[in-house]
N, C-alpha and C positions, 0 to 999 in steps of 0.2 A: 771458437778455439783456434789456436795459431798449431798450424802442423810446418813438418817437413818434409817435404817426399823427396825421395833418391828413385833412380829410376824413371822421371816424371813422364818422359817424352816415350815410353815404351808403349809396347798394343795395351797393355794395362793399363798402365799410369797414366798416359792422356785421357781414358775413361775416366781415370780414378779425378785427375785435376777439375774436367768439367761435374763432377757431384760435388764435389767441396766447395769449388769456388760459387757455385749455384746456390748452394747453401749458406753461402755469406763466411763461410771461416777466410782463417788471414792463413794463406796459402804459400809460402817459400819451396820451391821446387828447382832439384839440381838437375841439372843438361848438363852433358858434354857439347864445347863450341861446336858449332855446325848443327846439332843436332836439331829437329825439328818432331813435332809431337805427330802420333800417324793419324790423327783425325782432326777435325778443325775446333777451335779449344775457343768456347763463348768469350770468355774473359781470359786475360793474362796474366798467370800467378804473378810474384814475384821470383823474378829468375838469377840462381846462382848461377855461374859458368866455369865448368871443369868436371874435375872428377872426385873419385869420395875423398882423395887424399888433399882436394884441396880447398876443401870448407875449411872456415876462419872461425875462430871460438865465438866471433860474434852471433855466425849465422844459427849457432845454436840458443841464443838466448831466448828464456820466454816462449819456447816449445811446450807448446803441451803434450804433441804426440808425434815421435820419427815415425815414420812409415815406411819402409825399405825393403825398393822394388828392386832396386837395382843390382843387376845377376850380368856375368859374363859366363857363355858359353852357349848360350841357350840355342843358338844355330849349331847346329852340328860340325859345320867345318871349322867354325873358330872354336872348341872346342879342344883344348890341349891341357894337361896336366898346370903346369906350372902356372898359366895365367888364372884359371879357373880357380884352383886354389889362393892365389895372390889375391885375387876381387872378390871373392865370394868369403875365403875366410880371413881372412888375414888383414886386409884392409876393412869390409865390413864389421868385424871384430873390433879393431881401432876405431873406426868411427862409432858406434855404440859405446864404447869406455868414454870418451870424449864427450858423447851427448849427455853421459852419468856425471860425467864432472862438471857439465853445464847446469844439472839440475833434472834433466828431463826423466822423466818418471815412467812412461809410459811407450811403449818401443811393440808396433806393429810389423812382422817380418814375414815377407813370403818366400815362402820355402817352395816345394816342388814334390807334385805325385810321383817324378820318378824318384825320389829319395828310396821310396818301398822297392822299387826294381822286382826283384827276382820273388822277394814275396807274395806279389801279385798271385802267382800261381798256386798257391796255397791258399787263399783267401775268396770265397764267394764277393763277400763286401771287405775290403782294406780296414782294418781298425786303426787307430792312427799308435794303438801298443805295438803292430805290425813290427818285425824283425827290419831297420833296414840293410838291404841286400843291393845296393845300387851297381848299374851295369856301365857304367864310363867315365870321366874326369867330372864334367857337369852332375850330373847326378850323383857322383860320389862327394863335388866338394860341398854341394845343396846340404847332403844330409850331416856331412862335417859340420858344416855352420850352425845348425840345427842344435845337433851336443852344445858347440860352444855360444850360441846363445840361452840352451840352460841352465849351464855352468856362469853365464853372466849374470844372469835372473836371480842366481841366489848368491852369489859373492855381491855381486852390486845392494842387490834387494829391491830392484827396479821389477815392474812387471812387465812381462815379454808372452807377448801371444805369436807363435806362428801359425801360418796360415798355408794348407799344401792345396791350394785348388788343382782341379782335376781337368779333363781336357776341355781347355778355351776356347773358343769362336766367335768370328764376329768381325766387323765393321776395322780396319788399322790392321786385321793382320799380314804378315808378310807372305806377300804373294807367291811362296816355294810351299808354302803349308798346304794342308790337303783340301779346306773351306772356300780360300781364294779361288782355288785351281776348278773346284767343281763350280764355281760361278763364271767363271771365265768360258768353259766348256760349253756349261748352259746358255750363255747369251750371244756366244760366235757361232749357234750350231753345231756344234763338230762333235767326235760323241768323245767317249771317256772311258778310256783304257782303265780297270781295276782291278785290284784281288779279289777272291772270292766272296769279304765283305762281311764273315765271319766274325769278326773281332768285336767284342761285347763293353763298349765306354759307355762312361759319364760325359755326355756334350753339356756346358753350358757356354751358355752366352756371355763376352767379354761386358756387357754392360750391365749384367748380372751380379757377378764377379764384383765390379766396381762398387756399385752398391754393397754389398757383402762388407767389401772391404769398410768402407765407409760407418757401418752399424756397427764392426766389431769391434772399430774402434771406439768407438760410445761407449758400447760395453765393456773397453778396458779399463777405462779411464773409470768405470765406476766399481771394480773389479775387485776383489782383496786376496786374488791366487797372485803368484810370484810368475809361473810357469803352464803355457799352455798352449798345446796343438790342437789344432782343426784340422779338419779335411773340408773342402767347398767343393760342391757339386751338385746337380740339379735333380737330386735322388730319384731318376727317371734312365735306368739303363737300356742302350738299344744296341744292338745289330750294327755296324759301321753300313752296310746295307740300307737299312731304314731310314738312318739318318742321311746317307746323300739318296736316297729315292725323295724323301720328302722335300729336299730341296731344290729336285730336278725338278719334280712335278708344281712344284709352288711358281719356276721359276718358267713355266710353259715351257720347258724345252724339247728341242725337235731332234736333237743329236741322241743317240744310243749309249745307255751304259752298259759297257762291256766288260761285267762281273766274270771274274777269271782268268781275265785276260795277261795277267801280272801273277807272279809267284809270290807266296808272303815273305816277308822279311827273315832272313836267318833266324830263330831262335825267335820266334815271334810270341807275346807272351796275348793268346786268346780271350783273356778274360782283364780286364783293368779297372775296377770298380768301387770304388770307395765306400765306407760306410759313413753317412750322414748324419749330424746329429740335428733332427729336424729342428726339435725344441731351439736348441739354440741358436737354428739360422733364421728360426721365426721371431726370438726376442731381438737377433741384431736388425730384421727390417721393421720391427715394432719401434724400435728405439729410433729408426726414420722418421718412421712416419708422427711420431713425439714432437718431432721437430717440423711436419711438414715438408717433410723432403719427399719427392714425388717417386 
């Protein structure tokens, strides 16, 4: 299959590039110049350079599947109203018209757990009919895109799956996140200041993820809905506790976690959990392994 991925060089996307390219598809993937992928990538897609606004009609031709990773805001501090909106809807909007007018059929989008926000608190497991209730620019313009790529899915008549995975980890992420920081911890000695460690996620693993992404797209392309959300996640909830003890301890460490030591976040939402539709994240890694994808 000839894909496109936006976003390529993110903690996602560079997973998402070494399963495809591994897999033999004809891979076109968009960078901002400068930009570099956070993990070391076997093979080199083919590389657009710039931003979404400045794909050429050509680089759409002969897609079989957009994949569209690529989100501003997702740091918190670059996080502002008007650019979040600008990249998330408004431009990714336009490039999805654009790829309909190239032909392309099939349009994979990842959206974002915090879309739910405030519904969280209402829900043991997230359903993806969940109210969205988002708490900032990013996450409010995540779940804007959302609508307006349903509302493309059936004006266009293209099929559009998004996809809200749940909290990622792993190997490329940026070292302010809470994964990095407890390995950093563990392998200098030094111990680790934390909150109480209360807070009940979905951990999975970004090379998970990647894979996921990869099956469901298989499955779209064989698909005959217009319109569809997922939730990804490792239907395995734990304790924010649990999950860095088992990490401390795998990782021999000799420094102290000092559970309590931190207040939790204003308005901190204790429970954040998605509901999983196993069935279908077992036909998207069936549909790998169809192909031999490991």
């Amino acid at each position: 299959m000839k894909y496109l991925v936006t976003g390529a060089t993110g903690f996602i996307g560079s997973h998402l590039l070494n399963q495809l390219i591994s897999a033999n598809n004809e891979v076109y993937a968009l960078r901002r110049p400068g930009s570099k992928p956070h993990i070391f990538i076997n093979e080199e897609p083919i590389w657009i350079n710039g931003n979404l606004d400045d794909l050429r009609d050509q680089d759409f031709t002969g897609v079989d599947c957009l994949i569209h990773l690529a989100a501003h805001g997702v740091e918190s501090s670059k996080a502002n109203w008007q650019e979040c909106f600008r990249w998330n809807v408004t431009s990714s909007l336009e490039l999805w018209l654009r790829g309909a007018r190239a032909g392309i059929e099939n349009f994979l989008i990842c959206g974002s757990c915090f879309e739910y926000g405030r519904s969280a608190e209402s829900f043991e497991f997230i359903p993806t009919s969940a109210p969205l209730l988002p708490t900032g620019p990013y996450h409010a313009s995540k779940a804007a895109a959302t609508m307006a790529a349903s509302a493309f899915a059936e004006t266009e008549k293209k099929k559009v799956w998004v996809l809200r995975p749940f909290h990622v980890f792993g190997d490329g992420e940026s070292s302010k996140r809470l994964y990095p920081q407890i390995l950093a911890a563990a392998r200098s000695g030094k111990d680790l200041p934390l909150t109480g460690g209360n807070q009940v996620r979905d951990f999975i693993n970004v090379r998970e993820v990647a894979r996921l992404l990869y099956g469901y797209s298989l499955l779209l392309s064989g698909s005959d809905k217009l319109f569809h959300i997922s939730n990804l996640g490792s239907g395995d909830p734990r304790p924010l506790k649990a999950f860095i003890t088992q990490i401390w301890t795998e990782e021999k460490a000799t420094g102290q976690l000092l559970f309590g030591a931190l207040p939790y976040r204003d308005n901190e939402v204790m429970r954040y959990v998605p509901k999983i539709d196993k069935a279908e994240q077992d036909a998207a890694i069936e549909a790998l392994l169809r192909l031999d994808v490991p």
